[in-house]
Backbone bond lengths (Angstrom), bond angles and torsions (degrees), N, CA, C in turn:
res aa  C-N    CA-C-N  psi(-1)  N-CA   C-N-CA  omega(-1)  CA-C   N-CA-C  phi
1 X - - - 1.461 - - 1.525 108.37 -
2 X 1.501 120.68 133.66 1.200 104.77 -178.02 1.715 101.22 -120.14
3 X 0.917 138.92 121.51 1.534 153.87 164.06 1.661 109.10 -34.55
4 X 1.217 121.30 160.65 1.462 102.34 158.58 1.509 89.80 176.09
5 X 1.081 102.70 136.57 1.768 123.57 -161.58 1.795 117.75 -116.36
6 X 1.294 109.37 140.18 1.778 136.10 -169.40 1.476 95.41 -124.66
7 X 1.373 114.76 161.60 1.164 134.68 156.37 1.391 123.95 -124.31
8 X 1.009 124.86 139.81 1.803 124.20 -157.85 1.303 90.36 -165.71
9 X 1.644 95.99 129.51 0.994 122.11 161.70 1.740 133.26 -41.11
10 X 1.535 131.89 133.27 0.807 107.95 -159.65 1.543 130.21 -86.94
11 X 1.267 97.98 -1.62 1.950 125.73 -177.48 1.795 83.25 -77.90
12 X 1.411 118.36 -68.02 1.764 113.13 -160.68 1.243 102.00 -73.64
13 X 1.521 137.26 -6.05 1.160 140.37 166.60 1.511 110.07 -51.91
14 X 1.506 118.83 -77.10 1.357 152.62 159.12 1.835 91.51 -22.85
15 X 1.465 103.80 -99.88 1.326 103.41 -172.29 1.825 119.60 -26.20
16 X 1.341 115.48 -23.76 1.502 122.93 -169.48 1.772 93.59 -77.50
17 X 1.490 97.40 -64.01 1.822 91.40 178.49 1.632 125.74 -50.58
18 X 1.358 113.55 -9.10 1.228 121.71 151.15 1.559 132.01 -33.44
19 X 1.493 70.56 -95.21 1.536 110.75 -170.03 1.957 103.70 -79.34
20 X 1.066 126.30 11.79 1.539 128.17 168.73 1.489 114.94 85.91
21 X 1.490 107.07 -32.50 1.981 112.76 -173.12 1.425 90.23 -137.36
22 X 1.551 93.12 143.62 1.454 129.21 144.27 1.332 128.29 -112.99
23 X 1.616 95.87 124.98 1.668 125.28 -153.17 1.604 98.71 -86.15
24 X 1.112 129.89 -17.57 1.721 151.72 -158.21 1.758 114.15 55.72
25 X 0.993 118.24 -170.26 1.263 139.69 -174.78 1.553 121.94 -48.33
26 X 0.911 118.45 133.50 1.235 126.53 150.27 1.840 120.56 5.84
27 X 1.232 99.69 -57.84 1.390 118.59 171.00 0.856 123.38 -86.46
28 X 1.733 126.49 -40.74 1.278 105.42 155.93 1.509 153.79 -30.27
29 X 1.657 87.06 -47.84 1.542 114.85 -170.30 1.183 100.32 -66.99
30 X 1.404 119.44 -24.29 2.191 111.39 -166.60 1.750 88.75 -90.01
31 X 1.517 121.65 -23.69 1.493 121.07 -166.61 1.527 101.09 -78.82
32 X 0.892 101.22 -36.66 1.607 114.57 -171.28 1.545 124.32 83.68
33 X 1.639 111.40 34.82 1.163 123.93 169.61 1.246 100.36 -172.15
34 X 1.842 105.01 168.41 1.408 114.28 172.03 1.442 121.53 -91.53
35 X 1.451 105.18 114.49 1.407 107.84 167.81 1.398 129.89 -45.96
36 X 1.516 128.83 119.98 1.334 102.53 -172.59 2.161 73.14 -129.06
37 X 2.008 100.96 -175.52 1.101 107.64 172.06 1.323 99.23 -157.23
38 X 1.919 104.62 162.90 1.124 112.11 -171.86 1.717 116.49 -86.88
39 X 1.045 120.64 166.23 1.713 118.51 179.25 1.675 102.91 -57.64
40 X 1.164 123.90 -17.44 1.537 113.73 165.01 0.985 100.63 -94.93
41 X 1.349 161.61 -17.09 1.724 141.18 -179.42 1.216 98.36 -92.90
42 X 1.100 136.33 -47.67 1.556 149.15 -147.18 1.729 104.43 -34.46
43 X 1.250 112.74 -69.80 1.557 130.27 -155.96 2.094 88.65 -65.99
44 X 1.259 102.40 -55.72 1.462 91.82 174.93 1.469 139.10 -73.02
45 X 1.458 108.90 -0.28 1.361 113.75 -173.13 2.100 87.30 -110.83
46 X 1.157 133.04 -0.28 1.091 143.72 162.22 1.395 106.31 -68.32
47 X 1.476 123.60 -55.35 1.736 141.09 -161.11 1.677 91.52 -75.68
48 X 1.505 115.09 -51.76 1.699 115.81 -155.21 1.359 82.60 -63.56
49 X 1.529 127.65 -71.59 1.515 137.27 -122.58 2.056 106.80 -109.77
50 X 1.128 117.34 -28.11 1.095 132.76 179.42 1.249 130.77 -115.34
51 X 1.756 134.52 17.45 1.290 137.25 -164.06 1.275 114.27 -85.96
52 X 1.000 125.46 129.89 1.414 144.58 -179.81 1.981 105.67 73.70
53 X 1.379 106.18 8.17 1.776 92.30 149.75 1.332 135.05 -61.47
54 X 1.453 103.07 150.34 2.090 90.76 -176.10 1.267 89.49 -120.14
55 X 0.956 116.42 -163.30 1.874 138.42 -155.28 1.217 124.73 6.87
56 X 1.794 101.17 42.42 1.910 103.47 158.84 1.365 114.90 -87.24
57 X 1.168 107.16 153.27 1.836 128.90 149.58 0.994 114.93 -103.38
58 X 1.372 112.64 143.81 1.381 126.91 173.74 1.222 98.19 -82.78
59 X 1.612 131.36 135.67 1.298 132.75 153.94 1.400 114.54 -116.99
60 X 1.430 114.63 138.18 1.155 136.37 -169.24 1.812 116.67 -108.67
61 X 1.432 113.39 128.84 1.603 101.77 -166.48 1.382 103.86 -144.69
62 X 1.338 130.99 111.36 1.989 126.05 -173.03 2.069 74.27 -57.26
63 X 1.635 78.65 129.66 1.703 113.63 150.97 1.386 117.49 -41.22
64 X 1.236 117.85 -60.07 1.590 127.98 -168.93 1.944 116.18 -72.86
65 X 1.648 104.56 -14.08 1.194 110.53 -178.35 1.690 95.77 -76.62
66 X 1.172 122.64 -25.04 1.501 115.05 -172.21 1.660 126.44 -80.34
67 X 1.439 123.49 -15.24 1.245 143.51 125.80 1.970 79.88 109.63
68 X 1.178 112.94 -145.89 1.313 102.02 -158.32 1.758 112.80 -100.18
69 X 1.541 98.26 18.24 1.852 104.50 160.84 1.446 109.72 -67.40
70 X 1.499 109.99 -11.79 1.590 109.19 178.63 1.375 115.95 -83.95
71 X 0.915 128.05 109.95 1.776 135.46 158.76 1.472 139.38 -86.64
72 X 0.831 130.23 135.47 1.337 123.27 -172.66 1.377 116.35 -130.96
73 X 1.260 107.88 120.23 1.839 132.49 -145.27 1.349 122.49 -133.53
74 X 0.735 108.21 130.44 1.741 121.55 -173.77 1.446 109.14 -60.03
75 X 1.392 129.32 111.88 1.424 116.08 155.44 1.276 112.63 -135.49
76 X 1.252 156.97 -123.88 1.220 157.82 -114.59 1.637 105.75 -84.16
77 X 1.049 129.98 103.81 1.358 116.90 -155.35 1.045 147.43 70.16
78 X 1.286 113.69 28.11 1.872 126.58 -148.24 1.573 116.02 41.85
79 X 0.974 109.45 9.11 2.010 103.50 179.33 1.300 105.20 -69.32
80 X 1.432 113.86 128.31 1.468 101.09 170.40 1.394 121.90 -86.72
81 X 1.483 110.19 162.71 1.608 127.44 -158.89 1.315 92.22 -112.90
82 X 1.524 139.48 173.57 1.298 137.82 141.67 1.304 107.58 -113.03
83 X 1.364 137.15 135.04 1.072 158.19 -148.71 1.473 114.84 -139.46
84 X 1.498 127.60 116.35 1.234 105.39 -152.38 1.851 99.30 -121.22
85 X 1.238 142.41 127.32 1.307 127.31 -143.89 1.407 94.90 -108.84
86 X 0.754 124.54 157.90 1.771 128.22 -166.19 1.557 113.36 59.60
87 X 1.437 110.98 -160.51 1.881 117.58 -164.53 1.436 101.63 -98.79
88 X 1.050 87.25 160.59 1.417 98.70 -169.41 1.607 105.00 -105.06
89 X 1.702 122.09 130.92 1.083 116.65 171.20 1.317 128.10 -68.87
90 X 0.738 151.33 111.17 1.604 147.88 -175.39 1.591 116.38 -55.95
91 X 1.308 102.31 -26.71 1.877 96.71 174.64 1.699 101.92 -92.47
92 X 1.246 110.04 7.23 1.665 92.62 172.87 2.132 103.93 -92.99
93 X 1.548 110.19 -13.21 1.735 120.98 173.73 1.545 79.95 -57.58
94 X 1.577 86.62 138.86 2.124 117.14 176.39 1.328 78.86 -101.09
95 X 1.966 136.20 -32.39 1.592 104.70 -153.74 1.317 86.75 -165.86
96 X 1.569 112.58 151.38 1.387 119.21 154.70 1.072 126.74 -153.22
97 X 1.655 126.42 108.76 1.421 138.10 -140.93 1.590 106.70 -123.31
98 X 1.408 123.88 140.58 1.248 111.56 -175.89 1.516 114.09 -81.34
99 X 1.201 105.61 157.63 1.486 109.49 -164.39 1.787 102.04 -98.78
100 X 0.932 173.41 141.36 1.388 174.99 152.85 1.314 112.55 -90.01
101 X 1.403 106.78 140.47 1.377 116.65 168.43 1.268 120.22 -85.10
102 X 1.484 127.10 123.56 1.409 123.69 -160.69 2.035 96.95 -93.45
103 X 1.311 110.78 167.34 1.679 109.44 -171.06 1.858 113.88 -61.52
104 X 1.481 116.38 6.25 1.385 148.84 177.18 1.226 138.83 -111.12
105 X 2.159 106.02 6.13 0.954 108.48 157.89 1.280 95.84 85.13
106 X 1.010 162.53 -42.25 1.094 168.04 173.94 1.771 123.72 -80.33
107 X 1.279 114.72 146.68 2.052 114.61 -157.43 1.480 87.89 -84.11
108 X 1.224 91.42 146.97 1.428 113.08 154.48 1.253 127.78 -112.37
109 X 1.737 106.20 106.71 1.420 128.63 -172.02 1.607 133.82 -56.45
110 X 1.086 138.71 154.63 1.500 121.77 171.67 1.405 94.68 -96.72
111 X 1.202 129.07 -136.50 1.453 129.10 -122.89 1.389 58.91 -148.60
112 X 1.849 122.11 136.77 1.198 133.46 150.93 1.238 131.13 -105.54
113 X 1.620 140.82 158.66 1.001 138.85 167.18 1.587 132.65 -77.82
């Protein structure tokens, strides 16, 4: 099983358990998919793209539950990303933990898989 982690806001978080799907971010929507990352990109694609945001969660989702809307794509260095194209169900998230801003502007992570 491989894990692989998003950050979402915690207001469109909420609103998603609503309404059944989450559409993702802001950025997503102009990318035209949901950014997700692996337990090795995660903490740094948090620092590049997200530093000093407040009220994220980390959400956590097994890779293989997403079936083949999941892609996995080359970006910053050839590392691949998984990228997930359409909404995301919310009962397929294993977890969603708040992310904290440490006194550096930067989240403070839990313990990943």
């Amino acid at each position: 099983m491989t894990i692989i982690y998003h950050m979402a806001d915690k207001a469109d978080w909420r609103a998603a358990l609503e309404a059944g799907t989450y559409e993702g971010t802001a950025a997503d929507k102009v990318d035209g998919f949901i950014h997700f990352s692996s337990c090795d990109t995660v903490v740094e694609s948090a620092a590049k793209h997200r530093s000093g945001v407040e009220n994220l969660l980390l959400i956590s989702v097994n890779a293989d539950a997403l079936g083949d809307r999941l892609k996995w794509e080359p970006a910053r260095g050839g590392i691949l990303f998984p990228h997930l194209y359409g909404p995301l169900d919310p009962t397929l998230v294993t977890a969603a933990v708040d992310l904290p801003l440490g006194p550096d502007n930067l989240h403070i992570f839990p313990e990943l898989e």
